[in-house]
N, C-alpha and C positions, 0 to 999 in steps of 0.2 A: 506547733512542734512537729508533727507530722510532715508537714510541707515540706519542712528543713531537712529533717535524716534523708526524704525524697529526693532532693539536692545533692545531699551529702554524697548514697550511694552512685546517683549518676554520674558523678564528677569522678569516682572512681571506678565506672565501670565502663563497657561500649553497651551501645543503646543501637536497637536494632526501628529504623526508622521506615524502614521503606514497605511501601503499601506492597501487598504480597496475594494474590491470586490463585487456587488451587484448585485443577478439574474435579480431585475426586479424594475421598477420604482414607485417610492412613487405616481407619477400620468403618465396619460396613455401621453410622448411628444407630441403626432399629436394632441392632444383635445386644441380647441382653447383658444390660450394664454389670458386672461385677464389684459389688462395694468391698473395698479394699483400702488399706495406706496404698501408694506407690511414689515410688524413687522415679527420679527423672535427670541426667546429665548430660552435662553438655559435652559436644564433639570436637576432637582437638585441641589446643589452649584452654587451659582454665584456667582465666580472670578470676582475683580474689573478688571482685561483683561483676554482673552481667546481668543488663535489662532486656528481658527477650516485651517485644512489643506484644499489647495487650489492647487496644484501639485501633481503627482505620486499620483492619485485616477481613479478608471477606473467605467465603465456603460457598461454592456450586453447591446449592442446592439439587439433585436431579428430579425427587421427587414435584416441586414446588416448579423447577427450571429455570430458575435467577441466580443469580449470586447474593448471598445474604449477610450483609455487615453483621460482624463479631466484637462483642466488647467485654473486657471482663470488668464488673463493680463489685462493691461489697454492699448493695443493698437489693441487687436482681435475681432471682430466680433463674435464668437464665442466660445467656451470651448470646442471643441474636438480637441482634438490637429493634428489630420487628416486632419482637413479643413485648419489649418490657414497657411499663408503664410510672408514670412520673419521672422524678431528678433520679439522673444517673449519676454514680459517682464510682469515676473510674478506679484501677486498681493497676499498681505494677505485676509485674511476674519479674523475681529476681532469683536469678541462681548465686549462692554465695561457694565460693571455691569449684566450682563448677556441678554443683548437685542441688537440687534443689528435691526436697523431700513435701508429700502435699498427705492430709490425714485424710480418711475416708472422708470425715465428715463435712471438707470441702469437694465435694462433688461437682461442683460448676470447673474449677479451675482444673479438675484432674479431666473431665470433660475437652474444655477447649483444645488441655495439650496433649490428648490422647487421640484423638477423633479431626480435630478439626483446621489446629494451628497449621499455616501453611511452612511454619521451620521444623517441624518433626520429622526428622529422618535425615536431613540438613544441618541445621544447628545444634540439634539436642536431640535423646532418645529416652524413651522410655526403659528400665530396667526391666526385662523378664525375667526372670531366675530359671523358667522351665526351660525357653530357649538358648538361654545362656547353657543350661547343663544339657543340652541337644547338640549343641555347637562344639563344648568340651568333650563330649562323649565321641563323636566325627575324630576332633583332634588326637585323641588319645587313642583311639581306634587305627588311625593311619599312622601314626607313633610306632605301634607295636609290630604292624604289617612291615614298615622300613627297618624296622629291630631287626623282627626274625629273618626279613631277607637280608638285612647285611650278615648279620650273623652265619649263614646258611652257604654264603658267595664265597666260591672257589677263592683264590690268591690272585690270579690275573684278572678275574672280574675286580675285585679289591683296586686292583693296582689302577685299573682302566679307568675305574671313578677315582680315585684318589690323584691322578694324572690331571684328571678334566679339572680339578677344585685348584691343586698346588703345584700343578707345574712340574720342572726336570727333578725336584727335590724328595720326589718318590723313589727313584732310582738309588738313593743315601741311605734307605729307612732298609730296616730287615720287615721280613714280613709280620710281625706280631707288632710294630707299629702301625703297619699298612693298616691293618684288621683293625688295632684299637683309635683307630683318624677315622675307618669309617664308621665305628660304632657310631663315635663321637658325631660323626656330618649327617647319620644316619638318623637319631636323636635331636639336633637342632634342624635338619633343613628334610623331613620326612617325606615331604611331598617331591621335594627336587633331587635326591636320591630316588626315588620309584622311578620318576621319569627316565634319568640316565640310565639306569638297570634295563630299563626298554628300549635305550637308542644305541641300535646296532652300531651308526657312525663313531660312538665312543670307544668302542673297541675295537673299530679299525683305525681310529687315530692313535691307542695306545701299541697297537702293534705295528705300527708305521715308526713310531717313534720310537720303541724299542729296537726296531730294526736299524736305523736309523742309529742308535747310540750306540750298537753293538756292532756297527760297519757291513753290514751285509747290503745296505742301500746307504746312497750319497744325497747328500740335499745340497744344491750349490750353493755357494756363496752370498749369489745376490737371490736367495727363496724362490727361483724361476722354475726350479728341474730337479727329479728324483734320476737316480741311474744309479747301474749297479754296482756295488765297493769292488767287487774284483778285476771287472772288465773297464767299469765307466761308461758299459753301453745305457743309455738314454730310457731310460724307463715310460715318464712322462713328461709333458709341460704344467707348470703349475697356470692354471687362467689370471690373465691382470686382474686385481684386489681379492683377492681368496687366498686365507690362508693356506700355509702350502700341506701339513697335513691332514685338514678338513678336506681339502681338493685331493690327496692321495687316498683318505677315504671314500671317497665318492667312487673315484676310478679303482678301487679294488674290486666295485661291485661289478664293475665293467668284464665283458668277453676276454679280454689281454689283463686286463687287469688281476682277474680269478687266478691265471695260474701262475703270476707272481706268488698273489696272497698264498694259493697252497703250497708254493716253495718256500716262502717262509715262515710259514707256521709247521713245515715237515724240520726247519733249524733251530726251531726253539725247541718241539719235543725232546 
């Protein structure tokens, strides 16, 4: 009966075949063992079954300096196949829904897939809880940090990211939508809001293109050339394939390019 459910699950799950080789262990063996339940899920896709291989997998030994075939059975003491003695009788490792929970009191299996298995970190992970609340702590930490600066950013900084994310459709918004989009982009994308906050060229593209909507500078036709709305004398060339106000920002930074920028930031004050 055994043999059969064995079938059963395979037929419905992917079976992980291939002989698999690993320099060095996901943790140090000698470091002392903690007896614990522990959780263990798989990475990506979760198969209602999944055979992760449990025979014909080897571990560098560095101590020993071989590589030492791994097996997991339900009557050895151990998973090195070195040590054990008599019939072996091997054993699945099945994660069902993509979790597979092991109780302390199977020490060998939480073993293999803690320390030794060459799909740890790959296929499947180990649940931490401490590191998990290390990693939320970061998250929510850089959450607040993107809060309080959008919250704190003048209305043209607002605009300048809010421009980078949606485009001419900033220019429609009054300002206490401006403010509440960035709350909003500040909140879901915390990390990529900081950045922009510190990329100078975003606020020379928004004021290019303010300038630009408001006719104090021209952008031709075919995206080649900035010049100026009143004269049409020729400001710059845009470079083949660079968009034309990422290339108007660059050139603001320029010696001729500075004292445009200060004439037109002296027409918005």
């Amino acid at each position: 009966m055994a043999k059969k459910n064995v079938k059963k699950v395979a037929a419905e799950s992917e079976v992980d075949l291939v002989t698999t080789v690993v320099d060095q262990p996901v943790e140090t063996p000698t470091k002392k063992w903690e007896v614990k339940d522990r959780t263990y899920f798989l990475k990506g896709a979760t198969p209602v079954a999944r055979i992760i291989k449990g025979t014909g997998i080897y571990w560098f030994d560095e101590e020993k300096g071989y590589e030492r075939e791994l097996m997991l059975t339900s009557n050895q003491r151990t998973v090195f196949v070195d040590e054990m003695q008599g019939v072996k009788r091997p054993e699945h490792i099945v994660f069902r829904d993509g979790v597979l929970k092991v109780p302390k009191n199977k020490v060998i299996l939480q073993k293999l897939l803690s320390l030794y298995h060459p799909l740890i970190g790959k296929v499947f992970e180990e649940y931490k809880p401490y590191e998990e609340a290390i990693e939320q702590v970061d998250d929510l930490e850089l959450q607040l940090k993107a809060m309080n600066a959008a919250s704190n950013a003048d209305i043209d900084v607002a605009e300048a990211i809010m421009r980078a994310e949606i485009g001419s459709e900033v220019s429609k918004m009054s300002s206490k939508e401006v403010k509440r989009d960035l709350l909003v982009f500040a909140n879901e994308n915390p990390q990529l809001f900081l950045d922009l906050m510190d990329d100078d060229n975003i606020h020379l593209r928004n004021l290019g293109i303010k300038a630009t909507e408001s006719g104090l500078i021209k952008l031709s036709a075919d995206n080649r050339a900035f010049t100026w709305g009143s004269n049409d004398r020729k400001l710059m060339t845009v470079p083949f394939d660079e968009h034309p106000y990422s290339a108007l920002a660059a050139w603001f930074k320029t010696d001729e390019g500075m004292e445009v920028l200060k004439s037109i930031e002296k027409r918005f004050k």
